[in-house]
Structures are given as structure tokens and as C-alpha cells.
N, C-alpha and C positions, 0 to 999 in steps of 0.2 A: 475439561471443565474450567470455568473463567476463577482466577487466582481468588475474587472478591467471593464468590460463590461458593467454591473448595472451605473458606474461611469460616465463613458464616456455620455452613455446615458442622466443621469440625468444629466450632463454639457449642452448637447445642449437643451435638453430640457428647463430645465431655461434659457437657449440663446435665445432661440427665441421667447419663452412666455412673456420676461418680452420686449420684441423690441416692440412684437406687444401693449403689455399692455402700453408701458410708450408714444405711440404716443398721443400727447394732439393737436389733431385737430384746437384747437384756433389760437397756435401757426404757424402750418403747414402753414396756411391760408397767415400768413403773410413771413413766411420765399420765397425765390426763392425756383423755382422750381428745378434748376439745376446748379453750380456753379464746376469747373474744372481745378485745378490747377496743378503746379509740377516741378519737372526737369528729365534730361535725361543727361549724360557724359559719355566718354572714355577716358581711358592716356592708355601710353606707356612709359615703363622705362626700359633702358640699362646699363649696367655695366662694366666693365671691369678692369681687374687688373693681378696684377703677384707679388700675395701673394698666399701660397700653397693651403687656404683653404678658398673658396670663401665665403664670407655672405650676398650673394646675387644672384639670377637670372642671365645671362649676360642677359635675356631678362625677362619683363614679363609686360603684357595686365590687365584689369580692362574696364568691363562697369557695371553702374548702374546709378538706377532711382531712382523715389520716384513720387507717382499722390494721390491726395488727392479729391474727387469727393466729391461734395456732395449736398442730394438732399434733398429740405424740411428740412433745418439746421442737415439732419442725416450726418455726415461726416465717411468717409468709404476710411481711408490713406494704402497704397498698395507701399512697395518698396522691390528692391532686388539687390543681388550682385551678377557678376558673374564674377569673377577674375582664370589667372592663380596660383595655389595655389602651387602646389610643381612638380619638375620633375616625381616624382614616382606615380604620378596619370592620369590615362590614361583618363579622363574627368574633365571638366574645375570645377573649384568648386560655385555651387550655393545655395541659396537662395530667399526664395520670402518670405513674409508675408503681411499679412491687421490686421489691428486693426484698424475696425470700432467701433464710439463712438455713442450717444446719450443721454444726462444729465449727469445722473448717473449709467451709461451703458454703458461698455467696454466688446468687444470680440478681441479674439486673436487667427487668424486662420492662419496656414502655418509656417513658421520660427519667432517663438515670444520669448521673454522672462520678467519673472515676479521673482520682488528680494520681497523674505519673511522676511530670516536672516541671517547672517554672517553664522549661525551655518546650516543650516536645508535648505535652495535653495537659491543661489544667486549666480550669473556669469555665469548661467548653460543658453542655450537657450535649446529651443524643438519642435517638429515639432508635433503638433500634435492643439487644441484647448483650450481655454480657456476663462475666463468669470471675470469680475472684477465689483461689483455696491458697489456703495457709495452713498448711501439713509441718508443724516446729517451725524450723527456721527457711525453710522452704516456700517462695512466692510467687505466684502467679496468677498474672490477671490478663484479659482480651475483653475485646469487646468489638462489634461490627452497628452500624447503625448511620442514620442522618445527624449531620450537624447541622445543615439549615434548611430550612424551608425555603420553597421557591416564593418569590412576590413579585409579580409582572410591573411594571413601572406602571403610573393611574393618575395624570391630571389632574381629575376631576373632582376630588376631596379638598376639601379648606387645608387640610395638613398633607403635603405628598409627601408621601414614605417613600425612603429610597428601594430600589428593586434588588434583588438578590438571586442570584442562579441557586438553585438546590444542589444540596453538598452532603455530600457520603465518606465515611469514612470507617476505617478498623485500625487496630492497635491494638500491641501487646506490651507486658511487662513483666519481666523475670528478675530475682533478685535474689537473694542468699544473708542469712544474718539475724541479729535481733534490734533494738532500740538503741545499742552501745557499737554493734559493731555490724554495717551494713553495704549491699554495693548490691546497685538493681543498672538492668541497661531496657532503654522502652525506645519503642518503635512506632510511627503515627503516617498512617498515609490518607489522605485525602484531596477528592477529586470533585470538580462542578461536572453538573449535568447542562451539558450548554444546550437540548433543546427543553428543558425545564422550563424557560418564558420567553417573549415575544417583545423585542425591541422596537421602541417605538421612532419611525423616521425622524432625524434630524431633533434625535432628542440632546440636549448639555449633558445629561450623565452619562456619566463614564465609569462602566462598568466590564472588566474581560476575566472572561472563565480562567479558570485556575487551578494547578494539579500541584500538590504540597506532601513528601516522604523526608521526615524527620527520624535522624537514628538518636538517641543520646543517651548518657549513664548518669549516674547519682551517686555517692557515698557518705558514710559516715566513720568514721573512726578515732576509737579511743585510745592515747598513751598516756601508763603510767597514773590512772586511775584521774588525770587531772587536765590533760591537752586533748581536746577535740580538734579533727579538720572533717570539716564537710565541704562538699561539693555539688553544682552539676553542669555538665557539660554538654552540646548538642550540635550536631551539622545540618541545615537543611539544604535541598534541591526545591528549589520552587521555580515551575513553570508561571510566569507572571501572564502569559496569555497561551491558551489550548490551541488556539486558529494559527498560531505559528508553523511553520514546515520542521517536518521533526530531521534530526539528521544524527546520522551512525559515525561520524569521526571528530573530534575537532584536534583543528589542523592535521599531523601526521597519528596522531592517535585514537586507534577505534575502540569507540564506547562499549565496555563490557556488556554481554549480552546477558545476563542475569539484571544490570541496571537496567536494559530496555523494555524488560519485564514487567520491573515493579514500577518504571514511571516513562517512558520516550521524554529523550531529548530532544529540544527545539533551539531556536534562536532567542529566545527570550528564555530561555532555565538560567537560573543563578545557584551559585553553591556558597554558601556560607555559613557563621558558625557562631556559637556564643558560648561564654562559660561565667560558671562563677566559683570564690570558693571562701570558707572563713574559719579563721585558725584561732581557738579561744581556749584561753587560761583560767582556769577555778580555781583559786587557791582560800583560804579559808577566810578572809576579810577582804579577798582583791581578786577581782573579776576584769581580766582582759583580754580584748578580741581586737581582730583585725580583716578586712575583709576584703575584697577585689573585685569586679566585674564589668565586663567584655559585651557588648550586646553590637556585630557587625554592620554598617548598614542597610544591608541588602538583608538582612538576616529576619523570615518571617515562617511561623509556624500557624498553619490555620486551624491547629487546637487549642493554642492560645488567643481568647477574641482581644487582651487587647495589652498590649507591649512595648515600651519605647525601646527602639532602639538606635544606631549610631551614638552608643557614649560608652564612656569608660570610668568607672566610680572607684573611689577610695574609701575606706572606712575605717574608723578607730574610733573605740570605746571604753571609757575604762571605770570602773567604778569598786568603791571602798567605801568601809565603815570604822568608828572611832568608837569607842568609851563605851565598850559595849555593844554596840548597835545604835544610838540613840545620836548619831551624829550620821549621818552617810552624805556621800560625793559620787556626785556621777557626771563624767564628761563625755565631750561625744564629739566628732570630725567628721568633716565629708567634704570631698574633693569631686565635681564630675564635669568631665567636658563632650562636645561631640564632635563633627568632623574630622572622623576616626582616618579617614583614607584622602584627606588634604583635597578633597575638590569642592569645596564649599565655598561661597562668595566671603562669609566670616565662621567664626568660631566662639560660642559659646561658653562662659567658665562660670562655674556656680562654685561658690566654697560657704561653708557652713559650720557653725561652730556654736554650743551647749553646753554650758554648766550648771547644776542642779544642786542646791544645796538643802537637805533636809533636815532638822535635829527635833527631836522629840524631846521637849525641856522635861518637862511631869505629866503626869496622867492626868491634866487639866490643859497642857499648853504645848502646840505641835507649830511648829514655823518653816516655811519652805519660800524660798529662795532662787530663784532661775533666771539668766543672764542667756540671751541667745543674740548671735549675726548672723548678716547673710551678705555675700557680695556676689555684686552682679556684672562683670565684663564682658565685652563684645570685642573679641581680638580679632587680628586682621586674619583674613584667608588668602583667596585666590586674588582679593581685590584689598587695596592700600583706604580703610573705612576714615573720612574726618572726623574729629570730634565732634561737630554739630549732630551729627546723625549715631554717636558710640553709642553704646547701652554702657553706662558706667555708673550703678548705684549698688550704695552702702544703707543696710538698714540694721538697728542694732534694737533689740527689746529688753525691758529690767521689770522685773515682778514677784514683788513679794506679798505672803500669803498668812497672817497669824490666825490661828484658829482655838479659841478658849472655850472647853467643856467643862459642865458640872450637871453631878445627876444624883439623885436620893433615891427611896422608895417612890413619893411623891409626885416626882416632876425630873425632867429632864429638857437642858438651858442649853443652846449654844451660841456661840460670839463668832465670827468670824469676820474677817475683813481683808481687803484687795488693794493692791496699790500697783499699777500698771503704765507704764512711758516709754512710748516707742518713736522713733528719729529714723526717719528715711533720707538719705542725704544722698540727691543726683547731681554727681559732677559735671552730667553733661551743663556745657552752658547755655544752650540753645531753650532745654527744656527745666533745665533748673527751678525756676520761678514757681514754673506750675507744678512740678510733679515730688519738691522737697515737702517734708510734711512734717508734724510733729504732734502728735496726740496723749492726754492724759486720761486715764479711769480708776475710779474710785469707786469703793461700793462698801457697806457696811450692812451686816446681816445677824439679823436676831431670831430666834426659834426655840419655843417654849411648847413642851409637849408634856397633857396631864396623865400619868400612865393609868391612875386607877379610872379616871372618865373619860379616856379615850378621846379625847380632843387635843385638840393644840393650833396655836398661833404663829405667823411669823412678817416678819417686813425685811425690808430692802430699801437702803438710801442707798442712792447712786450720783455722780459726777462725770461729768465730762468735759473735756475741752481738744477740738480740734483745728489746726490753724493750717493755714496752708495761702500761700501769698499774703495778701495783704489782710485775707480774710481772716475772723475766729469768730468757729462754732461752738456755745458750749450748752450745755441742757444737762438740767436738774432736778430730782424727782424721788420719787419713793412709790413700792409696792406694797401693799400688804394684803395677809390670805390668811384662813380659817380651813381648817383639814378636821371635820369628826370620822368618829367611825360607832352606828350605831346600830340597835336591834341584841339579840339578846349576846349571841355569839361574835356579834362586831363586823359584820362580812357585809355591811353596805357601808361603804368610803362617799365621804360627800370632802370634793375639794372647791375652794373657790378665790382668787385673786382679783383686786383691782389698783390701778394706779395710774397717776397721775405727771408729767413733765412737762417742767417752763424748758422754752427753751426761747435762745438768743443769738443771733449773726448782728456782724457789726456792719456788712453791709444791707442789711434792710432786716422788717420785721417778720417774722417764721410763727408758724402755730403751733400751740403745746397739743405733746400727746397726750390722748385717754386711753388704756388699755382694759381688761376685762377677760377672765376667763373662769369657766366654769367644767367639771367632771364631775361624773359621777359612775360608781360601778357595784354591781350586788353578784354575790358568786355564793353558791351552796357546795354539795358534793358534784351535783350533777351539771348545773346550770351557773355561767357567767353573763352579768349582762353591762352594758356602759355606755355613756354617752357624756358627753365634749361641746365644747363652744368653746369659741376664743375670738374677740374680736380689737381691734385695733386703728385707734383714729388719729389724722393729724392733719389738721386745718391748711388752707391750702397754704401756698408760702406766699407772701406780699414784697420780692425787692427793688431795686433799684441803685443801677437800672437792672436793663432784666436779666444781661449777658452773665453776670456773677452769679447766676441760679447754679451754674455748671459747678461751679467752686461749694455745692453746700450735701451733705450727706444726703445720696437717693432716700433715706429715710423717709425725708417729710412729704408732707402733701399728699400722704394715702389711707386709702379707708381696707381695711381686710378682713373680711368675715369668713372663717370655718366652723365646722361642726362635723359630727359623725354619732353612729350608732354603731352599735358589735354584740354579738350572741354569738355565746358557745353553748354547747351541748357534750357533756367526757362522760363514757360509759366504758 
């Protein structure tokens, strides 16, 4: 019998053995016999604009559910979506799954998904089954199923989807412990079906099947009621193409025959690895952590869909509080670079750095505080890079936040306000001119809500100015909006905003925006319903000459109209 077969098998097997084993009859006695809950919804959303390149639908639909049955305390939850998904696909896009439960007894049949590790399955879903029991501190999960659908490569659509071989996979995970103290090791193999579609001659994409067996572990552990280190660690093998000639030794050493098993080796398999791990202190006013991780270059696991990797990160955090609690500090570092294994033309340094200052003066007055950088360099590699062409920018932000409350039986007032200056500063000299910048924002915020009528008001002044060469943008403006909530019980919300911005370039004249939006939503025990508009105008831009268009916030010169409808139904 084929190893993936044997699998599958022994999954439903243990599915069903341990359902019918874990009924405890005493129980059953007293639970209902049949209990049936759930919901049901539709929306509709439109779009429209005359910007060149849409980022959105002008139309697009949405139904789905969720029912949770269940009988004799067995609960047996069943939901699915089925949305329009892209133009280029000539069927609506769906899913269904159930994962029914029982103690310590989870199955996962149809569209499920199960996270093991950052490194080795997680974010991935699958169509296929799977099984989860937690007997104390005892863990164990598997699961067999498709990770993707096949899509034959298709010209002929306004959008071409890229194509994708269909991809199967199984995976388990064993582990031991509780919330304080844990260590699991998971295992992920997954393989393309290379005759799943049909390449199209002398097409540009590039596309080669692929066979991917990931082993890796996880931990958690507590010392001394106050030091945690957690971890996780993973090696993969990944066949970067199937059509390769498989081979039994490299150089004078022959490939274990249990490895040939679970994947054949080729001229294209790679082995590599990643880890991470992070070591952190609680103490009763000071909280410190420190962190590390490793991500190989070669290093790909195809139950993670999406992953950077070639870096290596630092971390440090540390955070306290003063005078009670009503002062706190919170810092934070991060170091990461890439070309881990020095054959890169350059190298890449990111460093980052955050301080956060909060204090709560009184129960009317909360002030917060934040100072963030970032530096950006482009060191040399394999190749000696000139300045003209370095990536060498500093950018530093300063922003602080007062927020002043007061409230009665009556009425309840809030104040708050924003003061925000950001400085990007590129040392390259080549590109300096254009790419240094300096922007200011302001905004001041009012919100008056009547508690016993159920209504309330609020506005928005805002500021801006952004410069960048020789140019400055600034645009000035205010919002304001009206929020009731009426009917006997209060359960129809009517919201509504308008507002208005000058705005100003010193190289030529720009058009002020108009904004506008509207919601509304009515919900009872059973039924919710709502619908939305929002639209947004700004006259076209007039400068001179014309090349300085490039120099002015994409903002202007667009019209954008949405809206939508939605209905639930919970029973």
C-alpha cells in the first residue's frame, strides 16, 4: 500500500474509533437530544472610479453561513463561503467544512485548517480530513488532504491568473505539556501532481513541480515562575523541480533508504533549516524580552503560503511602569539583515528603533507619546556598490496624542488631538533631492454623545503640509458627522459624515476635496441588516509645468464611489 494511502486510512480510522470509544453513555443520558443553531448572510458591493487601475470589483456578491448541530452534547459546526473571487475565474469561489468536536476529540472534514509552526504548516488550509485529541497533557493531530488546486495557465481573461500544479499533502503533530510548560515535534510532506495541467508552448511563466518534507519542533518553557524561552525550529528537503533525475548517493555517500521513501532525491533537492527563539522576563513593573531568528536562504516549506526568508533578526523589548501604573515606557529594537551565505551582489540592513511614552494624568486627561527610526543601508556584497546608486536613508517620526474626557448622566464630551512630523533623510546624493521629505499633521477631534436621546455629534480639523524638493503641499479641512440610534429599543444606527479640504502646491493650482459618507444598520434577535456609501471627489489638478505633477500626493485628481448592502439571518 502507497505510504500517502496507508495515511489517510489510518486518520479516519482513529476518526472514528476513538468517536465511537469516547461516548460515555452517563453523560449522553443527561445531555438534549438535539439542539440547532447558526446564521445565514449576503452583501453586495460596488465600486467605481476613474483612477487607471482599479483595486477593486465595480461589482462583487458574498453568501455564507455557519450551523452548529448538535446532538447528545456531540457538536458537529459546518460553515462556508461562497464569494465572487476574481474576474478571471469562470466559477464562483467556494468552500465548505465541519469540524465536529466531542471532549477531547476534534475532526476536520472539507475546507479546514490546522497551525503546527511558523516554520513547518501554518496559514495553509486543505481539503481533505483530519483528527485533533487532547487526552490531559497529551497532543495529537494529522491530517491528509489538497493544499491547492490545480489552474491550467488561460490567456484569454482581461486578468491572467497565474497557473498552479495541484498539491497534496499530510502532516502530523505530537506534543506533550500544558500552556506553561510544552515541546511538540510536526512533520509536513507535500508533493505536486505534475500531470494536474497542461503547459501552454513557449509560454514566460515559469512554473516546476515540487516535492517539500519538513520535520520541525516547538517549545515552551517556564523558570522560576518568571523566565520563559520559547522556541521553534525546522529542517526542510525541498525538490525545487520533480522532472529532475533522482539519485541514491551524493558523492561517496548513499542516501538512506527510509529518506527515499518519504521523498527521492534529485539534483535540484535542497536541505535547509530555520529557527527562532525568545527569552523573556516578568517581573512585577518590568517586562523584558529578547529574541533571535534565522530564516536560511534556500529554506521553503509549502505549508507556509508565504515567508521571507535569507535574514537574520534581532530583537529587544523592554517595558515599565512608574507611580503606580499611570506612567508606562515601552522600548523596542530590531536589527535584520540578509545575505545569510555572502553570494549576493549587496546586503541589505534594516535597524529600527521605538519608544513609547504613556501617562494617564486623571480620569479626564490621557497623553501618549511615541518617537520611532528607521535606517535603511545597502552594504557591499559580492560587488564594491558606488554611492550614486547605495540605498542609504534615515527616517525618524515624533507623535504625540492628548486626549481629554468628561462625562455625566447627561452627555458624554471628548477632546482629543494629534500632532505628527516625519523627516526621511536620503544620503544618497544622486537621489537626495527627490526622495528627502518632510511632512507635518494635525488634527483636532470633538465628539459629543447625548446618552439619554441616543444621538450625538462630532467633527474633525485637520492640517497638513508636505514638502519634498522644491515643492510644498499643504491641504486644510474639516469633517463632521451626526451618529443616532432610533426606534424603541435603539437597534437602527443611522451614521453620516461630510467634509470639505482647500488645498494648495506651490507649484501650480490642485483642487479641494469633497467627501461624504453614509451607513446605516437595523439588527433585532434574528435579523441584521445595513448598507454604506462613501464617496469622494477632488477636482482635477491644474500645474505648471506639467512634469511636477509627479512631485504631488497621488491623492488628488480622483472621484471614488462605494457602497454595499449585507443581511444576516442568527437562529
Amino acid at each position: 500500500m502507497h505510504l500517502k494511502s496507508f495515511f489517510f486510512l489510518l486518520v479516519a480510522g482513529i476518526s472514528f474509533n476513538n468517536i465511537l470509544y469516547a461516548q460515555d453513555l452517563s453523560s449522553v443520558k443527561s445531555a438534549k437530544p438535539f439542539t440547532f443553531h447558526g446564521s445565514l448572510g449576503a452583501g453586495a458591493n460596488f465600486y467605481s472610479s476613474n483612477q487607471p487601475f482599479q483595486s477593486q470589483d465595480p461589482f462583487s456578491w458574498n453568501v455564507y453561513g455557519s450551523f452548529t448541530p448538535t446532538t447528545y452534547g456531540v457538536s458537529l459546526p459546518f460553515s462556508f463561503v461562497v464569494t465572487q473571487y476574481s474576474k478571471s475565474y469562470t466559477s464562483p469561489f467556494t468552500q465548505f467544512g465541519i469540524s465536529p468536536s466531542y471532549r477531547w476529540i476534534k475532526l476536520h472534514l472539507g475546507y479546514r485548517s490546522i497551525s503546527y509552526s511558523p516554520f513547518v504548516f501554518d496559514g495553509q488550509s486543505f481539503l481533505g480530513a483530519g483528527i485533533e485529541l487532547t487526552p490531559g497533557k497529551f497532543y495529537f493531530s494529522s491530517f491528509y488532504g489538497r493544499l491547492n488546486k490545480a489552474i491550467t495557465e488561460d490567456t484569454t481573461f482581461e486578468k491572467n491568473r497565474m497557473p498552479q500544479y495541484a498539491r497534496t499533502g499530510y502532516g502530523f503533530k505530537i506534543g506533550y505539556g500544558n500552556t506553561k510548560q510544552n515541546l511538540s515535534v510536526q512533520f509536513l510532506h507535500a508533493k505536486d501532481d505534475t500531470t494536474s495541467i497542461q503547459r501552454i508552448k513557449d509560454s514566460l511563466t515559469t512554473i516546476l513541480p515540487q516535492e517539500n518534507t519538513v520535520l520541525g519542533s516547538s517549545w515552551h518553557f517556564l523558570f522560576f515562575k518568571k523566565l520563559t524561552f520559547t522556541g521553534d525550529v525546522a529542517v526542510s528537503l525541498l525538490n525545487r523541480d520533480m522532472s529532475y533525475q533522482r539519485i541514491d548517493t551524493i558523492g561517496y555517500v548513499k542516501v538512506p533508504t527510509f529518506t527515499q521513501k518519504i521523498q527521492p532525491i534529485n539534483y535540484s533537492s535542497v536541505l535547509s533549516y530555520s529557527g527562532q527563539s525568545m527569552l523573556t522576563l516578568v517581573l512585577r513593573n518590568l517586562n523584558v524580552s529578547a529574541g533571535y531568528r534565522r530564516i536560511e536562504p534556500d529554506f521553503v516549506s509549502l505549508g507556509v503560503p508565504y515567508m521571507l526568508n535569507d535574514v537574520e533578526m534581532l530583537t529587544g523589548n523592554i517595558a515599565t511602569t512608574f507611580f503606580k501604573g499611570r506612567l508606562s515606557v515601552n522600548a523596542m529594537a530590531n536589527s535584520q539583515h540578509n545575505n545569510l551565505e555572502r553570494m549576493l551582489a549587496s546586503e541589505l540592513q534594516t535597524k529600527t528603533g521605538n519608544v513609547g511614552i504613556n501617562a494617564f494624568v486623571s480620569n479626564h486627561v490621557n497623553l501618549n507619546l511615541n518617537f520611532m527610526g528607521v535606517s535603511v543601508y545597502q552594504k557591499d556584497g559580492l560587488l564594491q556598490i558606488p554611492d550614486s546608486i547605495r540605498m542609504n536613508q534615515l527616517m525618524w517620526n515624533a507623535t504625540l496624542s492628548p486626549v481629554f474626557t468628561f462625562s455625566n448622566q447627561r452627555h458624554q464630551q471628548t477632546v482629543s488631538a494629534s500632532f505628527n512630523y516625519t523627516d526621511l533623510n536620503d544620503k544618497n546624493p544622486t537621489t537626495s533631492s527627490q526622495s528627502s521629505t518632510q511632512s507635518i499633521a494635525a488634527s483636532l477631534n470633538y465628539s459629543l454623545f447625548f446618552n439619554k436621546g441616543f444621538w450625538g455629534i462630532n467633527s474633525t480639523e485637520m492640517y497638513s503640509e508636505y514638502k519634498q524638493l522644491n515643492n510644498t503641499y499643504q491641504s486644510v479641512g474639516m469633517n463632521g458627522g451626526i451618529m443616532l440610534q432610533l426606534l424603541k429599543q435603539h437597534n437602527l444606527s443611522i451614521q453620516g459624515t461630510a467634509g470639505y479640504f482647500l488645498n494648495k502646491s506651490m507649484s501650480g493650482t490642485v483642487g479641494n476635496n469633497t467627501t461624504f459618507s453614509f451607513n446605516t444598520s437595523y439588527s433585532q434577535k434574528k435579523n441584521s441588516f445595513g448598507i454604506y456609501l462613501s464617496y469622494i471627489l477632488t477636482p482635477p489638478v491644474n500645474l505648471n509645468p506639467l512634469n511636477v505633477v509627479y512631485h504631488v500626493p497621488i491623492a488628488v485628481n480622483s472621484r471614488n464611489f462605494t457602497g454595499g448592502i449585507n443581511y444576516g439571518f442568527h437562529f
